[in-house]
C-alpha positions as CSV (number, residue, x, y, z in Angstrom):
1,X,52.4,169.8,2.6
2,X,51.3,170.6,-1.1
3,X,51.9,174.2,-3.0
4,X,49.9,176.0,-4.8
5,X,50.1,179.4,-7.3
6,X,48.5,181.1,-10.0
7,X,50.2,179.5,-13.3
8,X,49.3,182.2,-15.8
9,X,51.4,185.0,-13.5
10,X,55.6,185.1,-13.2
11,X,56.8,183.7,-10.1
12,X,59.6,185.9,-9.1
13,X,61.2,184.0,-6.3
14,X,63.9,181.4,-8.2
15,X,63.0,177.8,-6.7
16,X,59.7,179.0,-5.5
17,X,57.6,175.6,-5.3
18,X,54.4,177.7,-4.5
19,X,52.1,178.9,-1.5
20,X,52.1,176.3,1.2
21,X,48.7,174.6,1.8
22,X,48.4,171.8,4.7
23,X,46.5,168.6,4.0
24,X,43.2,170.1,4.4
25,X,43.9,172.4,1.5
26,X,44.7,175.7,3.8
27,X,47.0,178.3,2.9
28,X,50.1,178.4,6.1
29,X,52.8,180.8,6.9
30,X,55.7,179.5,6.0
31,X,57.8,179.9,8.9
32,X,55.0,180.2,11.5
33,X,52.2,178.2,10.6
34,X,49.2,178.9,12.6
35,X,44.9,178.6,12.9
36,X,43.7,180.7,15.3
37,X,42.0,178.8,18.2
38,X,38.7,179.9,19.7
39,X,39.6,179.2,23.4
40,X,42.7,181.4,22.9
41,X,40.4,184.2,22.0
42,X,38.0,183.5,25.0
43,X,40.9,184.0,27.3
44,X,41.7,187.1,25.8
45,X,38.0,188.6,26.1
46,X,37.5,187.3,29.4
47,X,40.6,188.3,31.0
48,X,41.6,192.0,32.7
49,X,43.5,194.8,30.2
50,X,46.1,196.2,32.5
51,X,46.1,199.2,30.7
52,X,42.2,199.5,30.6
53,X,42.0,202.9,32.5
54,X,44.8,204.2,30.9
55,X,42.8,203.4,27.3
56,X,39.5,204.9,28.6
57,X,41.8,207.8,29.2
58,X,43.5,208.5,26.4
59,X,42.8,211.3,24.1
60,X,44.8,211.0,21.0
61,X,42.7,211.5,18.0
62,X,44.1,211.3,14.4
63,X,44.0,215.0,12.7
64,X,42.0,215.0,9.3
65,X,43.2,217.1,6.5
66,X,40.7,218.0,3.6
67,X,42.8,218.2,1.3
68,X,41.4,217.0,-2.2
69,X,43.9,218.5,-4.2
70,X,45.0,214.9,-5.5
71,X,42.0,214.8,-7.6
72,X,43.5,218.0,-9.5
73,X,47.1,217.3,-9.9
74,X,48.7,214.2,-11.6
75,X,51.6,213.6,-9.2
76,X,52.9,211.0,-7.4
77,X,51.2,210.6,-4.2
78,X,49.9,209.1,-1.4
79,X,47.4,209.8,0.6
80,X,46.3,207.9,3.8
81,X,42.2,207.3,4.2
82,X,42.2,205.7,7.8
83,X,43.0,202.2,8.9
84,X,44.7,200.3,6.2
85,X,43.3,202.2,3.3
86,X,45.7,204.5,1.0
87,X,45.0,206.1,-2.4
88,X,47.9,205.6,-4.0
89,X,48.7,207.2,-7.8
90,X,52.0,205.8,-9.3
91,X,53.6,206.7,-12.7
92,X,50.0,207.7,-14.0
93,X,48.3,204.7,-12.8
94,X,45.9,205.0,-9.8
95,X,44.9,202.6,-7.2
96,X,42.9,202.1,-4.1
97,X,44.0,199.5,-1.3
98,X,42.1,198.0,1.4
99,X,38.9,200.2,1.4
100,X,36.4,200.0,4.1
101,X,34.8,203.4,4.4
102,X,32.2,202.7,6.5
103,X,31.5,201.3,10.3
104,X,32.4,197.6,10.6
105,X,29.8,195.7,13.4
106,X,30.5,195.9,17.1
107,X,33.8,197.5,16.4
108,X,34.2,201.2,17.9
109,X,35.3,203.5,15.3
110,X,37.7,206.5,16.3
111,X,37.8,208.1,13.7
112,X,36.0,208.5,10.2
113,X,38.2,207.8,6.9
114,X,39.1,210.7,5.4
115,X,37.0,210.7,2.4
116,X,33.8,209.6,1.5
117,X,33.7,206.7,-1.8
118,X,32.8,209.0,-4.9
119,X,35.2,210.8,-4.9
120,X,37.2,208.3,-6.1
121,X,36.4,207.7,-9.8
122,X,39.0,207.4,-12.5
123,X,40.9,204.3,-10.7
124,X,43.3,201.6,-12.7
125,X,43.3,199.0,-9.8
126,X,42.0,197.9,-6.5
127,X,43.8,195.9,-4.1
128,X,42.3,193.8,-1.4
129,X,45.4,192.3,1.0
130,X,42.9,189.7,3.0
131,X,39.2,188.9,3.4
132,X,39.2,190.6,6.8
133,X,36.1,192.7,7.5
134,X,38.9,195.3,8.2
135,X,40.6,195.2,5.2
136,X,37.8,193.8,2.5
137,X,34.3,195.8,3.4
138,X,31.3,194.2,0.6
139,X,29.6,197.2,0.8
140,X,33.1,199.4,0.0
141,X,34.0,197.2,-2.4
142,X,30.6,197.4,-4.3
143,X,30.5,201.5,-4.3
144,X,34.0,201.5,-5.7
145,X,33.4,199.1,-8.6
146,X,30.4,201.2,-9.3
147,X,32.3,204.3,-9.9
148,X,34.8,202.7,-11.7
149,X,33.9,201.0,-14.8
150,X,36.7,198.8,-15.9
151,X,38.9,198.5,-12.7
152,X,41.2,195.6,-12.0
153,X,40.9,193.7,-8.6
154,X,44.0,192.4,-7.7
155,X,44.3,189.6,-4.3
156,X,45.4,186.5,-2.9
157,X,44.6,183.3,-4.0
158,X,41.2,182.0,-4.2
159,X,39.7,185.0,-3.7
160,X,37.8,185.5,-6.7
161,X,34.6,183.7,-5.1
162,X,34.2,186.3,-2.7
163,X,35.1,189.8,-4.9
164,X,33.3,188.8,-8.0
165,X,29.5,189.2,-6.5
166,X,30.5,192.7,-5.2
167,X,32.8,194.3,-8.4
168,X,30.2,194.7,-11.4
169,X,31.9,192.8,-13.3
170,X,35.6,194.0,-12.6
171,X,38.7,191.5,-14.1
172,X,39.7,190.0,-11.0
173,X,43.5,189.1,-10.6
174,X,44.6,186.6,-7.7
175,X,48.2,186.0,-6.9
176,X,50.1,183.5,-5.1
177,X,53.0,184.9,-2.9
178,X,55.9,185.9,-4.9
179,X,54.1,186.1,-8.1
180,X,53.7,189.4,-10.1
181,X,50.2,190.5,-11.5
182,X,49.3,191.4,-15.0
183,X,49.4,195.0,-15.5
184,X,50.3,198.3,-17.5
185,X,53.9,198.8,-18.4
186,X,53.6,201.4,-15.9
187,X,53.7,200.1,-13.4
188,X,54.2,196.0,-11.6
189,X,52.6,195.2,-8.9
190,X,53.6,192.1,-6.9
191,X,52.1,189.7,-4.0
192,X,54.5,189.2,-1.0
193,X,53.9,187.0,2.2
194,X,53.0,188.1,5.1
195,X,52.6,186.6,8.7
196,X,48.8,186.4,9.1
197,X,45.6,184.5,8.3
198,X,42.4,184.7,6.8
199,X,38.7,184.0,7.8
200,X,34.7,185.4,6.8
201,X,32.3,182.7,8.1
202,X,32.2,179.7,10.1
203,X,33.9,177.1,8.2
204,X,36.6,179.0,5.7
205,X,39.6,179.7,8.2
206,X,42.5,180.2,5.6
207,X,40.7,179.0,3.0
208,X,41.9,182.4,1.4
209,X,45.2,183.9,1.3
210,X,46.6,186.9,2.5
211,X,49.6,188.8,1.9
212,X,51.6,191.8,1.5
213,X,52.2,194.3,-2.3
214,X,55.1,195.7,-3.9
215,X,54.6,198.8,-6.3
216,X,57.4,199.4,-8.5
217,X,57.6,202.0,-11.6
218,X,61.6,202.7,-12.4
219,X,61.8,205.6,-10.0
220,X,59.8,204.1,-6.9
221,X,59.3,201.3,-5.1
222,X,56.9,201.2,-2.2
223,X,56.0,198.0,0.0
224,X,52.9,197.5,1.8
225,X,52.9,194.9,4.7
226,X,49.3,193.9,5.4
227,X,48.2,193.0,8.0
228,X,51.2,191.0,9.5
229,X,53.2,189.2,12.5
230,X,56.8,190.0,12.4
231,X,58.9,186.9,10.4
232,X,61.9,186.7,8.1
233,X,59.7,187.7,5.2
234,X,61.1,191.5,5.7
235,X,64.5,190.3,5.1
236,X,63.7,188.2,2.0
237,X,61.7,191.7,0.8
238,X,64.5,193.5,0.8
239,X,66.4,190.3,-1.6
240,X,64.0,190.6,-3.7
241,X,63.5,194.4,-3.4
242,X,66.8,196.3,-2.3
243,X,65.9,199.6,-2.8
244,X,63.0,200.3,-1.1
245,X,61.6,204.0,-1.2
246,X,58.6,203.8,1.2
247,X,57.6,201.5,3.9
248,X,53.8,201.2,4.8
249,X,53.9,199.3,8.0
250,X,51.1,198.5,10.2
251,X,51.3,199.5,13.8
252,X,48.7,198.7,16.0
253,X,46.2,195.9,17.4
254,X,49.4,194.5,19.0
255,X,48.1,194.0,22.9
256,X,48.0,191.5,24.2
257,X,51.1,190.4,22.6
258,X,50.7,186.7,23.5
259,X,47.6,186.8,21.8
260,X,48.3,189.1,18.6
261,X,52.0,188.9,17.9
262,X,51.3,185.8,15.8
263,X,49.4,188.1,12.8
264,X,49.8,192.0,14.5
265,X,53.0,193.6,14.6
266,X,53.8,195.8,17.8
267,X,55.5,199.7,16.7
268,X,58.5,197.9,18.1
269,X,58.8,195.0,15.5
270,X,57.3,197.0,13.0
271,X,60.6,199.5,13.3
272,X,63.0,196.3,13.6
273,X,61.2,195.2,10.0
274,X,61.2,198.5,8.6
275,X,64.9,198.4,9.3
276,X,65.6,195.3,8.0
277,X,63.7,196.4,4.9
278,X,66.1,199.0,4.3
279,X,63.5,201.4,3.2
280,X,63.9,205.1,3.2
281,X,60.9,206.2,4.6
282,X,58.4,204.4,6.8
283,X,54.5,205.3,7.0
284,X,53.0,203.6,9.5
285,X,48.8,202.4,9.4
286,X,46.9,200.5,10.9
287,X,46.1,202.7,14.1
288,X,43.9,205.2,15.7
289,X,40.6,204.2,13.5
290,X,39.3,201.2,14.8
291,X,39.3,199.5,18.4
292,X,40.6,195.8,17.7
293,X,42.6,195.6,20.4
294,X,43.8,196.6,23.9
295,X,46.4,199.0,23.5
296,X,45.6,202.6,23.8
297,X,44.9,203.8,20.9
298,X,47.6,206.6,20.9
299,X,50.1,204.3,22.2
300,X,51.9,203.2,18.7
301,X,52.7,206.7,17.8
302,X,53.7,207.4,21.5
303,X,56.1,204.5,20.8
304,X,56.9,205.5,17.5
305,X,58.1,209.4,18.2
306,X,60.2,207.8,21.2
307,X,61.9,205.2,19.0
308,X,62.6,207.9,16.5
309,X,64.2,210.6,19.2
310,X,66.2,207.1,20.2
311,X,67.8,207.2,17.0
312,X,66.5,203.6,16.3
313,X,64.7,204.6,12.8
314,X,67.5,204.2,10.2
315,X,65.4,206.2,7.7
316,X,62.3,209.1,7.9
317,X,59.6,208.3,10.1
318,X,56.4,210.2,7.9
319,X,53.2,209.9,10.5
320,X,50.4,210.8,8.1
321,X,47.5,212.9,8.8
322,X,44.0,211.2,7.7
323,X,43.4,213.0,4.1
324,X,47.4,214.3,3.9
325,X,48.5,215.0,0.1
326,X,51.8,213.2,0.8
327,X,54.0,213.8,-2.7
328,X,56.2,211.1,-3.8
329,X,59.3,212.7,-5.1
């Protein structure tokens, strides 16, 4: 096994030897390594969802708010676009994560994200957490950089081949895990593990990393997961990190758990991490806009309210409406 980082960015982890890369020079998980394999996925298309009439049934649609009143006030916020994209505005500085605004092919969309691109001009940085088509759209990623002269793409490792055709230019930033990007005094933004992997064509399984952020000005600190497994990477968070304000969690694409539990968490896990985070509130994503998977797709929150009357929370549980002005305070 070799390592690997960015040696122009701090490392913040002390005796950190560097991302793990295997012999054939792809990034692992360090406590779970793991390539997907293709006749795991043919078993999961070919066999029978036992919950298949109950998700042809189910009627839970996300409620979007139109509420633009972010792009008047210069607050602390976040506001949740759909999916695994947030506008997030910290200490003055504002950033975008994740965007994919439009429809992704042959994956049924539930719901629309909550705002359309150009509205969002004036942005510091953007953050891409993987290459997934989910999580890293060319066509988002183009209209953003277009509106945003001067913007900042921060992402994994090796992931600089991909973003640069698409950002017009835009500095691009890519981190190792446990390394801190280069950015205004205020605000630091950081690149966490997280229990996934990485793939966009045929032959480039892991060849890029993924991971997880930490946003930190000296009044907040929020943590979003990526897309992720569950794994001991929650508890070294919270080492690293022990006063967590906000917990952006994903919560869906979970079934079948033999299949996804190795890169999706369930609402289940995603509680026990958020716990073990020792965060004060917890914002789940990750659900009710895109069909990836074979839960139904009001399930997680289902899960989520019933974990919460259960006492089982140990901190607010903030369900965001698509578009919701959520003030950080």
């Amino acid at each position: 096994m070799n390592y690997t980082q960015n040696d122009t960015l701090h490392t913040i982890k002390s005796a950190w030897k560097g991302t793990p890369v295997d012999p054939d020079n792809r990034f692992m998980n360090a406590e779970f390594p793991f390539v997907p394999k293709f006749g795991e996925l043919l078993k999961w298309t070919f066999e029978r969802n036992p919950q298949r009439e109950e998700k042809k049934s189910d009627g839970f649609k996300l409620v979007h708010r139109d509420d633009q009143t972010f792009l008047q006030h210069h607050q602390d916020c976040l506001v949740w676009l759909g999916h695994s994209t947030f506008f997030l505005r910290l200490n003055g500085v504002s950033l975008l994560i994740d965007p994919v605004f439009f429809n992704i092919p042959l994956v049924k969309r539930y719901a629309d994200h909550a705002f359309s691109p150009a509205l969002f001009t004036g942005l510091d940085y953007l953050l891409i957490s993987h290459n997934h088509q989910d999580h890293c759209q060319e066509k988002s990623i183009r209209e953003i950089s277009a509106l945003n002269p001067g913007l900042s793409i921060l992402s994994g490792l090796r992931m600089e081949n991909l973003l640069a055709p698409w950002s017009k230019g835009a500095s691009i930033q890519t981190a190792g895990w446990y390394q801190q990007y280069r950015t205004s005094d205020q605000l630091a933004i950081y690149y966490l593990p997280s229990r996934h992997w990485s793939k966009r064509s045929l032959n480039d399984t892991n060849k890029q990393l993924w991971g997880a952020f930490v946003f930190q000005t000296k009044d907040q600190t929020i943590y979003f997961s990526g897309d992720t497994g569950y794994g001991n990477h929650f508890k070294e968070a919270r080492d690293l990190f022990p006063s967590i304000d906000i917990a952006i969690i994903g919560v869906g694409a979970y079934k079948p758990e033999w299949f996804m539990h190795v890169n999706h968490i369930s609402p289940q896990d995603a509680v026990k991490a958020f716990n073990e985070l020792g965060a004060k509130t917890f914002v789940p994503m990750h659900y009710g806009t895109f069909d990836l998977s074979d839960e139904p797709v009001g399930e997680p929150v289902r899960f989520l309210k019933q974990l919460q009357k259960e006492h089982r929370i140990n901190g607010e549980l903030k369900l965001l409406d698509l578009g919701e002005n959520y003030l950080i305070v």
